[in-house]
N, C-alpha and C positions, 0 to 999 in steps of 0.2 A: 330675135331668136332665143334670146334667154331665158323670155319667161314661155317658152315652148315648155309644155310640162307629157309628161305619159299620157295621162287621158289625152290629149289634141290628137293623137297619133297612133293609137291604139287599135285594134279589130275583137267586134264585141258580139260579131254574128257567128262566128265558128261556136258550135258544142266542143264543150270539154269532155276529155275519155274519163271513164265511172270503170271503177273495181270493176275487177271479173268480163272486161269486158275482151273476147276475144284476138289474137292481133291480127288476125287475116282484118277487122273492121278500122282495126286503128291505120292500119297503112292505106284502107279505101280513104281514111277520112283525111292521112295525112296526105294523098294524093291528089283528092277533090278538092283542098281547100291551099293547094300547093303553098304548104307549109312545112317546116324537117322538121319540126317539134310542138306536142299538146302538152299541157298539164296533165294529168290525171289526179280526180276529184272527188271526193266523197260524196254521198248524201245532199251536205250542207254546203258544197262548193268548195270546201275546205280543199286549198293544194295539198294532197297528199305525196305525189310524184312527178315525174317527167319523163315523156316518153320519147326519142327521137329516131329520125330515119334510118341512122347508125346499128340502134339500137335494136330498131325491127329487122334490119338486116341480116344481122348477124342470130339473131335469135330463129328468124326463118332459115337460115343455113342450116343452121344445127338442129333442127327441128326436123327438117326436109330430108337430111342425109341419114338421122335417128328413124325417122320414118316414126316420131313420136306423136302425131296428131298436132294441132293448133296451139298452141301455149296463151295464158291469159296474159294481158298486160299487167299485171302484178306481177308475174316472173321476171318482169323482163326490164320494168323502169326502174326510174333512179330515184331512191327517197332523199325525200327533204330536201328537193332542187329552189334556187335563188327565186326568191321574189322580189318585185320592185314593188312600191305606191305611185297610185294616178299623181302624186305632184311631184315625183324625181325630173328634174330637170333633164328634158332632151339630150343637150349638151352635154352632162356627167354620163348618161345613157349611149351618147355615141360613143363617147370615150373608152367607154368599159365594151363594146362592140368591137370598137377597132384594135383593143387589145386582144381580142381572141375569146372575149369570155363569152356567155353562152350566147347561140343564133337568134333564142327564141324567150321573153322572158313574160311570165305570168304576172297581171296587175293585180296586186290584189289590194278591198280597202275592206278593213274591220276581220285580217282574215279570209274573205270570201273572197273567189276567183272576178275578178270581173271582166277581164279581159289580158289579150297577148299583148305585148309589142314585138315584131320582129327585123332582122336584120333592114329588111326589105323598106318596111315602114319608114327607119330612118333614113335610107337613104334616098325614098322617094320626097322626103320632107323637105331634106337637104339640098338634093338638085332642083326643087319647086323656091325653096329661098335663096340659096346661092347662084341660081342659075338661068331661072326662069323656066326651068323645061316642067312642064306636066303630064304625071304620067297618070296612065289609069289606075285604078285601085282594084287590088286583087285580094290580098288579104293581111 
């Protein structure tokens, strides 16, 4: 289990959310791919933000009650959210989960997005090595 690294366990098929992209899509997308949080990404992949379900939450309340139209995901994520590298150890990575820290984290190598790892990830890893159980893969 120790040399479990990010990339083994990562999900590399979700799109990342791009500037100006409206949040009524980002919550479809965070709902299709049942996940509570994307990166949001430039042009060049680059992690520019973080978007999460929280975040759409409360931004569609106030949005909804203002009766002020759709808000973009720029209004509404968080800049210069945590990245990890495909070779952070699992291990260091669950640790930093189990403390609370964020649900959902962006791999990136050279700078570019290349993928998630989420809560979930790990601990479908964990009960497949410590347990034996198999689960299916969602995202």
């Amino acid at each position: 289990m120790e040399s479990l690294k990010a990339s083994d366990v990562m999900s590399n098929h979700i799109e990342p959310i791009r500037c100006g992209t409206p949040l009524t899509k980002v919550v479809k997308t965070l709902l299709h791919n049942h996940v509570s949080g994307l990166p949001v990404v430039d042009d060049h992949r680059k992690v520019i933000g973080f978007i999460s379900e929280q975040d759409c939450i409360h931004a569609l309340l106030v949005s909804n009650y203002h009766r002020e139209g759709d808000p973009k995901v720029d209004d509404v994520m968080f800049h210069n959210p945590m990245t990890i590298s495909p070779e952070m150890s699992v291990v260091d990575l669950a640790q930093n989960l189990g403390a609370g820290k964020p649900k959902v984290y962006p791999v990136t190598d050279h700078g570019r997005l290349i993928g998630i790892v989420t809560r979930t990830s790990i601990l479908r890893e964990l009960a497949k090595i410590g347990c034996g159980i198999e689960v299916p893969k969602t995202a």
